[in-house]
C-alpha atoms as an extended CHARMM CRD file, in Angstrom:
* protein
*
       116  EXT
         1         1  UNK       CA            223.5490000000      136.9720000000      -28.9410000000  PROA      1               0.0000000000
         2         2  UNK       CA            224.8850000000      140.2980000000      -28.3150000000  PROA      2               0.0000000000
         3         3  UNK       CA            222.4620000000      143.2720000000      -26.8100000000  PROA      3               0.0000000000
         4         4  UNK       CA            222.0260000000      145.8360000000      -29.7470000000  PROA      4               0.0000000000
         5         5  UNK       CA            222.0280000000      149.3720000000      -28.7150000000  PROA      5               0.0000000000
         6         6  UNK       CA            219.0320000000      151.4300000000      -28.5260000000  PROA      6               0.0000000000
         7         7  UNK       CA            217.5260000000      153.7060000000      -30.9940000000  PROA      7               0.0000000000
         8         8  UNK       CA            219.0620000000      156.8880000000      -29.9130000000  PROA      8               0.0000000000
         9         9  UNK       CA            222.7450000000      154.9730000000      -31.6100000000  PROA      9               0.0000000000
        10        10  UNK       CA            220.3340000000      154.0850000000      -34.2160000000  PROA      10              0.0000000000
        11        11  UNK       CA            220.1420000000      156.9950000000      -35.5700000000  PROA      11              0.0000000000
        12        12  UNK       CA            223.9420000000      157.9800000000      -36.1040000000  PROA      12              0.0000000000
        13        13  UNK       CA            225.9540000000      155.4630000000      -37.2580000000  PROA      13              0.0000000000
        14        14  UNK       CA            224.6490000000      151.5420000000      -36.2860000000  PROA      14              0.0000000000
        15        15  UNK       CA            221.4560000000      150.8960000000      -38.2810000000  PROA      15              0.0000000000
        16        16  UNK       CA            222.2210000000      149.5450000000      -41.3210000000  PROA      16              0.0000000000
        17        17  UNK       CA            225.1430000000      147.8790000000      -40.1060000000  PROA      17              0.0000000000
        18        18  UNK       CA            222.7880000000      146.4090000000      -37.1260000000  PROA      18              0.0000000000
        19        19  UNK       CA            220.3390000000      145.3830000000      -40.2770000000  PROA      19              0.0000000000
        20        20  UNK       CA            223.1620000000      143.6580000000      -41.9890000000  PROA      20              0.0000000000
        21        21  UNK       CA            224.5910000000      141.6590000000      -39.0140000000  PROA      21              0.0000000000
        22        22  UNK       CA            220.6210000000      140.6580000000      -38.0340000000  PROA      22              0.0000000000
        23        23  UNK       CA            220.6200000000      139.1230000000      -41.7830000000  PROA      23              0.0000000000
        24        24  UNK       CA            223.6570000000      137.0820000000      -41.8850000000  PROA      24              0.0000000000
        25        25  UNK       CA            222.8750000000      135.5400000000      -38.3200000000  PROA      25              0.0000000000
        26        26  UNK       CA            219.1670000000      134.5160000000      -39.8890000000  PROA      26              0.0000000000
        27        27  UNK       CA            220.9300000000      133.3860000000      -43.1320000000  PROA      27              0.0000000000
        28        28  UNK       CA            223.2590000000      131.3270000000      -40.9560000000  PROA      28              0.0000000000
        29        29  UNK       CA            220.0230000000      129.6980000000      -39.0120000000  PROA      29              0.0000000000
        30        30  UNK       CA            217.7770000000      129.1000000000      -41.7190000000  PROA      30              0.0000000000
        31        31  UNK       CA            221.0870000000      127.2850000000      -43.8050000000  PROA      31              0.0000000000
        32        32  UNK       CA            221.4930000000      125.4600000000      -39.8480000000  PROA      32              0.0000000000
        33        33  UNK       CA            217.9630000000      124.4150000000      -39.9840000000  PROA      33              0.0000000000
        34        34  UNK       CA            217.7770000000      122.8550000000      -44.0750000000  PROA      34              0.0000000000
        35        35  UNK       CA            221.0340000000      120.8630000000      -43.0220000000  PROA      35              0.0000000000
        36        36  UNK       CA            219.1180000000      119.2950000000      -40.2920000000  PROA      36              0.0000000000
        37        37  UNK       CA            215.9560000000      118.7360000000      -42.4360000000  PROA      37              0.0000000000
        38        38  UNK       CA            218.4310000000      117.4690000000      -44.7460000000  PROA      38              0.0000000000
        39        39  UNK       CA            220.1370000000      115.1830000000      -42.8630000000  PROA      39              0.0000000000
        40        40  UNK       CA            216.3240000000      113.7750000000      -41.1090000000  PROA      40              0.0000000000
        41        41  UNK       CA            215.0690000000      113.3800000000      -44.8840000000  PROA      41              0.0000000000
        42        42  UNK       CA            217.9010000000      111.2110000000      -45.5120000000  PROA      42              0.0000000000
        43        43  UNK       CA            217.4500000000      109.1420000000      -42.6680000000  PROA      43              0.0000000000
        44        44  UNK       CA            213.6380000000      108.4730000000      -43.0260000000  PROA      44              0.0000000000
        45        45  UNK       CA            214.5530000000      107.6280000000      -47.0670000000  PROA      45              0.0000000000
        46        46  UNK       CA            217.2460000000      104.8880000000      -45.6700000000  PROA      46              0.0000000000
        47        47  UNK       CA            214.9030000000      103.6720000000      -43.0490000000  PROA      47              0.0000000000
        48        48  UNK       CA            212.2040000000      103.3800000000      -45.5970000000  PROA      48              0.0000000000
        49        49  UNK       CA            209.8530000000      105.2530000000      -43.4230000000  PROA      49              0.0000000000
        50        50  UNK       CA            209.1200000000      107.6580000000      -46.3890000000  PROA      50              0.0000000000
        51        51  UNK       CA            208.4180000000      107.1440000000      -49.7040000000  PROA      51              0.0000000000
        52        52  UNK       CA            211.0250000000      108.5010000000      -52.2430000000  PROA      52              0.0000000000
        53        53  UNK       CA            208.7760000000      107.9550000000      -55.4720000000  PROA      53              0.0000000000
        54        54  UNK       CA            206.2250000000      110.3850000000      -53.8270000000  PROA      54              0.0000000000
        55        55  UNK       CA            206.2670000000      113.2150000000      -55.5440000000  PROA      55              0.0000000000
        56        56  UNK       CA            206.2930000000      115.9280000000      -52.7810000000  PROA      56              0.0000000000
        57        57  UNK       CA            209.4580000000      114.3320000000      -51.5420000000  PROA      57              0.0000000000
        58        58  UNK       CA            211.5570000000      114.1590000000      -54.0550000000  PROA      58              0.0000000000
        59        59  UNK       CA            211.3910000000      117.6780000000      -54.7490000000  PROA      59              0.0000000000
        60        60  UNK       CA            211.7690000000      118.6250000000      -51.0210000000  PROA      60              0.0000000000
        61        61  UNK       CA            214.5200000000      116.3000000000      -50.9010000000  PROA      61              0.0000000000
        62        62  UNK       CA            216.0170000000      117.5270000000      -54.2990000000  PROA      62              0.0000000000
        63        63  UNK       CA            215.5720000000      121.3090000000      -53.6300000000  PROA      63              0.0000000000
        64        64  UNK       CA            217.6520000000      120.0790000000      -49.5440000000  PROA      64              0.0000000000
        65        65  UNK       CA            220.6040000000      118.2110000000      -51.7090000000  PROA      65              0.0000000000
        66        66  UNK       CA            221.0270000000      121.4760000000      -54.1140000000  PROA      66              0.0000000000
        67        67  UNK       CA            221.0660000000      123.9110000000      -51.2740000000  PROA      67              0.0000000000
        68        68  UNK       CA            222.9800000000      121.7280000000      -48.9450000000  PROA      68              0.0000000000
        69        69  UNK       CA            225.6210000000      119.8540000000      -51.1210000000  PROA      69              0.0000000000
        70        70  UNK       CA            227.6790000000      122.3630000000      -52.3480000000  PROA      70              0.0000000000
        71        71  UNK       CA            228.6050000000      123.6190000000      -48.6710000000  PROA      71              0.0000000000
        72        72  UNK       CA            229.2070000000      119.5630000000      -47.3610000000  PROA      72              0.0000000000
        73        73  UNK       CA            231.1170000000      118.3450000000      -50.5330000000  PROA      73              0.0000000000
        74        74  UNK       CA            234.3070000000      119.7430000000      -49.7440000000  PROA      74              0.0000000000
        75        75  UNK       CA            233.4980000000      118.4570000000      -45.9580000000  PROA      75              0.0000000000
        76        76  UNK       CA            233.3650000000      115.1460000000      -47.0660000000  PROA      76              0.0000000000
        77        77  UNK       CA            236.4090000000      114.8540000000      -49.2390000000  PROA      77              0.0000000000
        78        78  UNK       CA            238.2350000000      115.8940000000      -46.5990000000  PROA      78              0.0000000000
        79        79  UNK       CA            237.1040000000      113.0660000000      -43.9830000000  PROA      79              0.0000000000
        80        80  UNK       CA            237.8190000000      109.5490000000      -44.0280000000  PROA      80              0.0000000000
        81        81  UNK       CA            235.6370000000      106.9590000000      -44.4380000000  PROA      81              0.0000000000
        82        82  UNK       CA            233.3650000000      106.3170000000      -40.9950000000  PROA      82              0.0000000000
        83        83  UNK       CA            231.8730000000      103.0540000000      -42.9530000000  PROA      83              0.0000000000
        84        84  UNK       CA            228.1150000000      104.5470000000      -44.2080000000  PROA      84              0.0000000000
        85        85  UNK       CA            227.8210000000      107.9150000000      -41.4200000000  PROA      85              0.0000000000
        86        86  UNK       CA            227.8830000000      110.4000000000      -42.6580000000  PROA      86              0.0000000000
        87        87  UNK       CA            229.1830000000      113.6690000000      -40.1330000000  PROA      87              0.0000000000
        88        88  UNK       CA            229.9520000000      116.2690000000      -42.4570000000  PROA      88              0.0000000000
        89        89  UNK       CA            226.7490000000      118.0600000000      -41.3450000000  PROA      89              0.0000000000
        90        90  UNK       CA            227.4360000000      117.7700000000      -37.7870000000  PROA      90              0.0000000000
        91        91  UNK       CA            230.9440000000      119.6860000000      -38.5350000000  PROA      91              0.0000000000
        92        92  UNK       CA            229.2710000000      121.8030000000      -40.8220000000  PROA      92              0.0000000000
        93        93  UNK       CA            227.1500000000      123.0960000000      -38.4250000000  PROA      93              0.0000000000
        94        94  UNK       CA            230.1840000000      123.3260000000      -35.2420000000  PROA      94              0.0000000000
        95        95  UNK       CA            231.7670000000      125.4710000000      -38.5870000000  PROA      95              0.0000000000
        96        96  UNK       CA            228.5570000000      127.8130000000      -38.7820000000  PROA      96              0.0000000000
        97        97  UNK       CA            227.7130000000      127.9990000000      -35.2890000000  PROA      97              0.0000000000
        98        98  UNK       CA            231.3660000000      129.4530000000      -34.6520000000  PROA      98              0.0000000000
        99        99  UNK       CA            230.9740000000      131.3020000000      -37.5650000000  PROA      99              0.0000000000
       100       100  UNK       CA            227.6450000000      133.1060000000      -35.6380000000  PROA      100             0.0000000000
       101       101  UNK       CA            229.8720000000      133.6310000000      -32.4860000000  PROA      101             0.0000000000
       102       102  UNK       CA            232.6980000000      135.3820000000      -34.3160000000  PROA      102             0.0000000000
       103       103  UNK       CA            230.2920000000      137.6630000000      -35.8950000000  PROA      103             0.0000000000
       104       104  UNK       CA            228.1230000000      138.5240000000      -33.1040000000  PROA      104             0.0000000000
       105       105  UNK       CA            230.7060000000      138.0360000000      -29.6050000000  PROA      105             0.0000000000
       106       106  UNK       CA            234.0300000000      139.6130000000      -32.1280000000  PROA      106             0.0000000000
       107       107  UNK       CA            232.9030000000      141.6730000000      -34.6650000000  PROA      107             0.0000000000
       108       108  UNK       CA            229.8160000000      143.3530000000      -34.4390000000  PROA      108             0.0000000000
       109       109  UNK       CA            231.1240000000      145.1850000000      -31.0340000000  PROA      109             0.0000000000
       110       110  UNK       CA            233.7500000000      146.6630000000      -33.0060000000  PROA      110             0.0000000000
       111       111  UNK       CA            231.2120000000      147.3970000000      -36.2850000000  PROA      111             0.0000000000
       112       112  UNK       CA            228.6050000000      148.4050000000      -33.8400000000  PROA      112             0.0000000000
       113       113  UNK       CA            230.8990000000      151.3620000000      -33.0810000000  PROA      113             0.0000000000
       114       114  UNK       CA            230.2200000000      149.7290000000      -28.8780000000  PROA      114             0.0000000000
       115       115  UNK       CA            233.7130000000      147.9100000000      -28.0590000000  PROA      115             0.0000000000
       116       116  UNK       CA            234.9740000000      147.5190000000      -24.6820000000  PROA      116             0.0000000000
C-alpha cells in the first residue's frame, strides 16, 4: 500500500481525499473477504459437512449469495463451462485486487497531490 503523507499535508489539501481512498480499499477487502466466505460456505454445503436446513446457515449463506451474486453473474456468463468449478470468484478477486493496485500504486499519488 502506498505511504500516506503526514499530518502537516493533512491539513491543506489530502485529508478527505486520504479518508476516501482508505474507504474504498476497506470496501474492496471486506467484498474480498465475503467472496471467500462465500465460496468456503459453498463448499462445506456440497461436501455435506454443514447442515443447510440449520437455520443460522441459511441466512449466512443467503445474506453471502445476495451480496456476492450480483458482482459474479456477469463473470460466469462470460466463462465456459469447467464441468461443476466454479472460478468466477477466483477472477473476481485477480479483478479487485488490480482494482486496489490501480487505486493505491496509480491514482492516489496523483489525488494525493504527491506524484513523482
Amino acid at each position: 500500500m502506498l505511504p500516506l503523507p503526514s499530518r502537516a499535508f493533512c491539513y491543506t489539501i489530502g485529508c478527505p481525499m486520504r479518508a476516501l481512498l482508505w474507504l474504498i480499499n476497506t470496501l474492496i477487502t471486506i467484498y474480498i473477504w465475503l467472496l471467500i466466505g462465500q465460496a468456503v460456505l459453498s463448499w462445506l454445503l456440497a461436501f455435506g459437512v454443514i447442515n443447510r436446513y440449520n437455520r443460522t446457515v441459511s441466512v449466512i449463506g443467503d445474506f453471502l449469495y445476495r451480496v456476492t451474486e450480483p458482482a459474479l453473474r456477469p463473470i460466469r456468463s462470460m466463462l465456459p463451462n469447467f464441468g461443476g468449478v466454479d472460478i468466477s470468484p477466483v477472477i473476481l478477486i485477480l479483478i479487485l485486487y488490480f482494482v486496489r493496485i490501480l487505486i493505491d500504486e496509480d491514482l492516489a499519488p496523483f489525488l494525493l497531490g504527491i506524484a513523482p
